[in-house]
Every structure is written in structure tokens, then in C-alpha cells.
Kinemage of the C-alpha trace (Angstrom):
@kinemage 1
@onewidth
@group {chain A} dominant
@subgroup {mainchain}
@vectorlist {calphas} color= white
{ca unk a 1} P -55.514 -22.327 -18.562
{ca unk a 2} L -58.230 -21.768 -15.790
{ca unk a 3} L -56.837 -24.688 -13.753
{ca unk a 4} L -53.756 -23.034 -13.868
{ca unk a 5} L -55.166 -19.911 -12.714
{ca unk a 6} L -56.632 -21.134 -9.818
{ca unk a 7} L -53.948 -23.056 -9.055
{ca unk a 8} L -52.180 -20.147 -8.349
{ca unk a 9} L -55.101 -18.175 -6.561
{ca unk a 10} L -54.862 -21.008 -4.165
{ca unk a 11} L -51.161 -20.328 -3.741
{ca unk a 12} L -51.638 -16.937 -2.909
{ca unk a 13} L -54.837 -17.493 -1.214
{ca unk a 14} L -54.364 -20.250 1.089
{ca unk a 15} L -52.089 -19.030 3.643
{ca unk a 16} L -54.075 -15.491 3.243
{ca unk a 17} L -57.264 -17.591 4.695
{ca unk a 18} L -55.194 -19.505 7.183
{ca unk a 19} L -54.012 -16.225 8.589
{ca unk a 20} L -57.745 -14.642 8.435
{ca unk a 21} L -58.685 -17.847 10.437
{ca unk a 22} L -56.292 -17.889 13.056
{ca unk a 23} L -57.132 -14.367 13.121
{ca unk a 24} L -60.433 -14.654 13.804
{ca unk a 25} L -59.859 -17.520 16.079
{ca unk a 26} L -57.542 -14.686 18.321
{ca unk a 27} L -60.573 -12.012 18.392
{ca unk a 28} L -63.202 -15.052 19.420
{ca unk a 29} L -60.960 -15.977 22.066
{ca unk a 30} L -59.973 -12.703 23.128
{ca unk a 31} L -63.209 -11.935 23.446
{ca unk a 32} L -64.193 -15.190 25.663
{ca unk a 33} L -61.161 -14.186 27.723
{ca unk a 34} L -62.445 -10.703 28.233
{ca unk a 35} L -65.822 -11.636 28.921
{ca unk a 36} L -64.872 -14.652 31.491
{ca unk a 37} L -62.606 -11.580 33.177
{ca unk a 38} L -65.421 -9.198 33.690
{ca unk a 39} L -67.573 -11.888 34.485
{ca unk a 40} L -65.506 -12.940 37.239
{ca unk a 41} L -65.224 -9.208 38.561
{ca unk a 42} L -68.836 -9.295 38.703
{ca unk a 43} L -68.913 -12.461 40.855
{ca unk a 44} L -65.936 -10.747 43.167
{ca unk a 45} L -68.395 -7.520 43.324
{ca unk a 46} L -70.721 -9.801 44.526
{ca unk a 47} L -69.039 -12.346 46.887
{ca unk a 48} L -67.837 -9.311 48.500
{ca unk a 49} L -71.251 -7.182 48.785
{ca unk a 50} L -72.536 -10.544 49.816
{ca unk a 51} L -69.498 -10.241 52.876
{ca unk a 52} L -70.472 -6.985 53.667
């Protein structure tokens, strides 16, 4: 009876953690995108202070 059970608690469950993963996989690299973007604003800010 318990195998059953978590049989289907892994039905339900499994594509409920895939999605939770490739969630968090989207924030992480959302994040690393963001970051990289200001990052490279800095470096403009500074290339061009540099210039003038």
C-alpha cells in the first residue's frame, strides 16, 4: 500500500520538481545576466571617465 502511495506522490511530484528546477535555474541565470549587464555599465562608466 505505501509503495503505491508513493508511487503516485512521484507522479504528481516529479514534474512539480522539474518545473521548481528549471525555475530556479531561470532566476540564477537571470540574475548572472543582470549582474554581467550592470557590470558591464560599470566598465562603460569607466572606459569613458577614463576617455575623459
Amino acid at each position: 500500500m505505501a509503495a503505491q502511495r508513493t508511487k503516485s506522490a512521484r507522479r504528481i511530484w516529479g514534474p512539480a520538481a522539474m518545473v521548481h528546477l528549471g525555475w530556479k535555474k531561470f532566476l540564477i541565470h537571470h540574475q548572472l545576466e543582470r549582474v554581467k549587464a550592470t557590470h558591464l555599465k560599470d566598465l562603460e562608466a569607466a572606459r569613458y571617465q577614463a576617455d575623459v
